[in-house]
ROTIZA-779253 format. One record per residue (C-alpha): residue number from 1; residue in one letter; x, y, z. Coordinates in Angstrom, 3 decimals. Last residue first. Layout:
<lonus>
(NUM; 'a'; (X; Y; Z))
...
</lonus>
This chain:
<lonus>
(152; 'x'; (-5.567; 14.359; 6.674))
(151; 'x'; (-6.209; 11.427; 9.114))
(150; 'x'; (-6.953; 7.797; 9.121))
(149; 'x'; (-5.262; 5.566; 11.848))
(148; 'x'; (-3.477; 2.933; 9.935))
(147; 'x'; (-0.352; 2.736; 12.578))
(146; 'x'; (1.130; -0.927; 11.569))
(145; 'x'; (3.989; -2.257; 13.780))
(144; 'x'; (7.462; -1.983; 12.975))
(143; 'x'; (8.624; -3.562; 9.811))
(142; 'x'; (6.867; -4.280; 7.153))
(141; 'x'; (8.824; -6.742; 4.353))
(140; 'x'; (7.330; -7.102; 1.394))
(139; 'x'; (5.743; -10.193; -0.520))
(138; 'x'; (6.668; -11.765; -3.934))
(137; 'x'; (5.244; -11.415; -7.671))
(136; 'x'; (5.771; -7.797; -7.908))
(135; 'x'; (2.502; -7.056; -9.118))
(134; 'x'; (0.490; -9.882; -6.824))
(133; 'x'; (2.923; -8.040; -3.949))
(132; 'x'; (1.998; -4.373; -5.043))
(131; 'x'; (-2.007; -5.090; -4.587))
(130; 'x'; (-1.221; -7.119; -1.595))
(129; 'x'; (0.470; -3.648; -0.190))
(128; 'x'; (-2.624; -1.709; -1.173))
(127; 'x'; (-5.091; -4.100; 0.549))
(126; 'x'; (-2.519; -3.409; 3.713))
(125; 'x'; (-2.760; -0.067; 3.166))
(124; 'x'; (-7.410; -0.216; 3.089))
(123; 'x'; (-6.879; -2.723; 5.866))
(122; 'x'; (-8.542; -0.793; 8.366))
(121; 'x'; (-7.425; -1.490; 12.029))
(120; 'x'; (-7.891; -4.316; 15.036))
(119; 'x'; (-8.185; -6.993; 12.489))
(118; 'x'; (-11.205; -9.208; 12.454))
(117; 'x'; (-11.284; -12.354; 14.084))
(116; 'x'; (-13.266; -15.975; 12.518))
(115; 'x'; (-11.618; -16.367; 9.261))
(114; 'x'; (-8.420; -16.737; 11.717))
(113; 'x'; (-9.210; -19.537; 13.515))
(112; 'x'; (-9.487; -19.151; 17.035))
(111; 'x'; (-6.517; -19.758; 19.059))
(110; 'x'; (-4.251; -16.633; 18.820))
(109; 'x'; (-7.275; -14.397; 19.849))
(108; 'x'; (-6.553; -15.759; 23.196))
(107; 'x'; (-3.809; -13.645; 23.357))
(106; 'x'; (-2.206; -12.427; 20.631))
(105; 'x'; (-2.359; -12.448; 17.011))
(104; 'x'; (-0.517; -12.767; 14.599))
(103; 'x'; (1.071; -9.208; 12.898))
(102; 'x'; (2.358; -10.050; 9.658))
(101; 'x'; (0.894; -12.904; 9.204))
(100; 'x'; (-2.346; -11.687; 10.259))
(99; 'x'; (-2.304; -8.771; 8.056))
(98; 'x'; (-1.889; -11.120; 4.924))
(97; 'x'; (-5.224; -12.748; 5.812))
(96; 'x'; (-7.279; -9.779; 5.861))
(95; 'x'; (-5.730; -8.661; 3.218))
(94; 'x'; (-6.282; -10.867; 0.927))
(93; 'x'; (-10.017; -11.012; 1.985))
(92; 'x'; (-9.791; -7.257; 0.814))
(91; 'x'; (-8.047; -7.597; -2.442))
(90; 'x'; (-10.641; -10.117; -3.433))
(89; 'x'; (-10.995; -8.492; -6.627))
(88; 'x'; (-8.250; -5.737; -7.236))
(87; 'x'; (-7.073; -5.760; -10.878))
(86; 'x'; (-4.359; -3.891; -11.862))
(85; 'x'; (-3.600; -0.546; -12.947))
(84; 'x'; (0.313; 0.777; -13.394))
(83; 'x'; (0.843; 4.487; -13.522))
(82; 'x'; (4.273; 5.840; -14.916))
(81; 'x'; (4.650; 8.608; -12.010))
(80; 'x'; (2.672; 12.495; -11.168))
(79; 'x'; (0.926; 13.286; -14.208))
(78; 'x'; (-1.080; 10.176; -13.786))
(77; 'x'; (-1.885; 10.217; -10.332))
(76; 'x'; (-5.406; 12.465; -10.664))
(75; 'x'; (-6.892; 11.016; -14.027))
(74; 'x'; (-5.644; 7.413; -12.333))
(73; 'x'; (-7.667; 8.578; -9.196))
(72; 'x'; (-11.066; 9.221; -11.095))
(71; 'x'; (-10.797; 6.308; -13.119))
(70; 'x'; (-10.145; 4.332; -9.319))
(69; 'x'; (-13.515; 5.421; -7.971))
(68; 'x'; (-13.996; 1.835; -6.607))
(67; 'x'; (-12.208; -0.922; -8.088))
(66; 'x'; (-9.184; -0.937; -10.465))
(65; 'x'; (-6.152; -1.118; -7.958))
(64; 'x'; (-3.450; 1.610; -8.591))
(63; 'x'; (0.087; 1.284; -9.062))
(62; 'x'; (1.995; 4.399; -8.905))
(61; 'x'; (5.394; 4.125; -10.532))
(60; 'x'; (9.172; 4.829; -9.710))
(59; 'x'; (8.828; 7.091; -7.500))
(58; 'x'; (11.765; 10.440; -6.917))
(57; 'x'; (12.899; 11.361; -3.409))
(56; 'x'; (11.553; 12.887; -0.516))
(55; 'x'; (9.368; 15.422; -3.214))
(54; 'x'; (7.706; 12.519; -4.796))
(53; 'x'; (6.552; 11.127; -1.195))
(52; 'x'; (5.179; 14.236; -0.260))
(51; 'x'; (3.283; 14.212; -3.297))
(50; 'x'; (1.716; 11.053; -2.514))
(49; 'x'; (0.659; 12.507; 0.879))
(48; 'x'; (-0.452; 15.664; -0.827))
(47; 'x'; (-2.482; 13.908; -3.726))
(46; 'x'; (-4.142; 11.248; -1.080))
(45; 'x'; (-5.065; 13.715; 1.629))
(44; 'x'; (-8.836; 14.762; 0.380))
(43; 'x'; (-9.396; 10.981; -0.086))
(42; 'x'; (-9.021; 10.594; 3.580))
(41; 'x'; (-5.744; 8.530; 4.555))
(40; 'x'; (-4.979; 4.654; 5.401))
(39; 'x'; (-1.157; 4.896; 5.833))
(38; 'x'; (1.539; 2.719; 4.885))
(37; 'x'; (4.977; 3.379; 4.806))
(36; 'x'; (8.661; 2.285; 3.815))
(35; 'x'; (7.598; -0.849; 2.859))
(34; 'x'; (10.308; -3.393; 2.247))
(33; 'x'; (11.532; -5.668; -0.890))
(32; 'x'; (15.105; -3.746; -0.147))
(31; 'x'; (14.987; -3.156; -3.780))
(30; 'x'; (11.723; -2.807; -4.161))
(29; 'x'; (11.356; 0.261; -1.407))
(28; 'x'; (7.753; 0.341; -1.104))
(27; 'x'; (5.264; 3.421; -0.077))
(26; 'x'; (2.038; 2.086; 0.622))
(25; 'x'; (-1.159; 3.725; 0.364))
(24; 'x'; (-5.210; 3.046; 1.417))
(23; 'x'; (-7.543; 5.248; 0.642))
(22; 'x'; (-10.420; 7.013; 1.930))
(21; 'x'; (-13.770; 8.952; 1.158))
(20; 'x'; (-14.236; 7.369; -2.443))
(19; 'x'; (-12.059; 4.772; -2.334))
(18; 'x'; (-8.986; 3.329; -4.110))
(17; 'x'; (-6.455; 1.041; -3.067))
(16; 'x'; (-3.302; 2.903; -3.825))
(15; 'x'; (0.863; 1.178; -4.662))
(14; 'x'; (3.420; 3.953; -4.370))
(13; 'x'; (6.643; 2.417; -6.031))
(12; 'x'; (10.373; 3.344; -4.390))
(11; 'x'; (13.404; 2.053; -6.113))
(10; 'x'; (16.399; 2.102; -4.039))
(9; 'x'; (19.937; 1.097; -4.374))
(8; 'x'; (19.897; 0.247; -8.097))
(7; 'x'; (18.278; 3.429; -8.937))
(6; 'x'; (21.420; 5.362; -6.734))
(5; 'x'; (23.901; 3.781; -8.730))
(4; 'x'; (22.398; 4.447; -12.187))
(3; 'x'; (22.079; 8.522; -10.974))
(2; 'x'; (25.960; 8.199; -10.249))
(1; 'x'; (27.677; 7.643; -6.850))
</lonus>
């Protein structure tokens, strides 16, 4: 299989909602129109999780929402991938809404309306995955349930 071969097969983009003490990623396959992985992770762990990535196999891009502290993140992902910023506004009610159909919920919860419940975990990856969908123009695939917990 050649290096055009293997492009074709899998082309992985990091998309980042920005914070100043943590941020949400998602690493996408676009060909497969999947996530690979999402993690909400302290700003101190953003360069060596993204790094991590780089090392498994060559990204793509970095897209990067423009809201909080993101200057100082593109100065910091820049050497790394072709960056892509986009705009973010109302990234958060996006995701909100986009985590519930991926993961309805249960329960009783299941009959209120969904304005009305809050999800269960930070949305800082999912907020990063709608960032990637409004680039790509159509939504991902996640499978297996999310695991946001923040760490290092």
């Amino acid at each position: 299989m050649d290096k055009g071969s293997r492009r074709q097969t899998m082309t992985k983009l990091v998309a980042v909602d920005p914070g100043r003490n943590k941020c949400g990623l998602v690493l996408a396959d676009t060909a497969t129109s999947a996530v690979l992985e999402g993690k909400v992770v302290a700003a101190a762990a953003v360069l060596d999780l993204i790094m991590h990535w780089q090392n498994q196999a060559p990204l793509e891009g970095i897209l990067i929402g423009n809201g909080t502290s993101s200057e100082y993140w593109q100065n910091l992902l820049l050497h790394i991938a072709p960056l892509h910023v986009v705009e973010e506004r109302g990234s958060t009610l996006r995701a909100r809404h986009r985590y519930w159909e991926l993961w309805p919920p249960s329960n009783w919860r299941r009959w209120l309306p969904r304005g009305m419940i809050l999800p269960p975990h930070h949305l800082d990856a999912i907020a990063a995955m709608v960032l990637l969908e409004d680039h790509l123009g159509q939504q991902l695939l996640w499978p297996g349930p999310p695991n946001f917990r923040i760490g290092p």
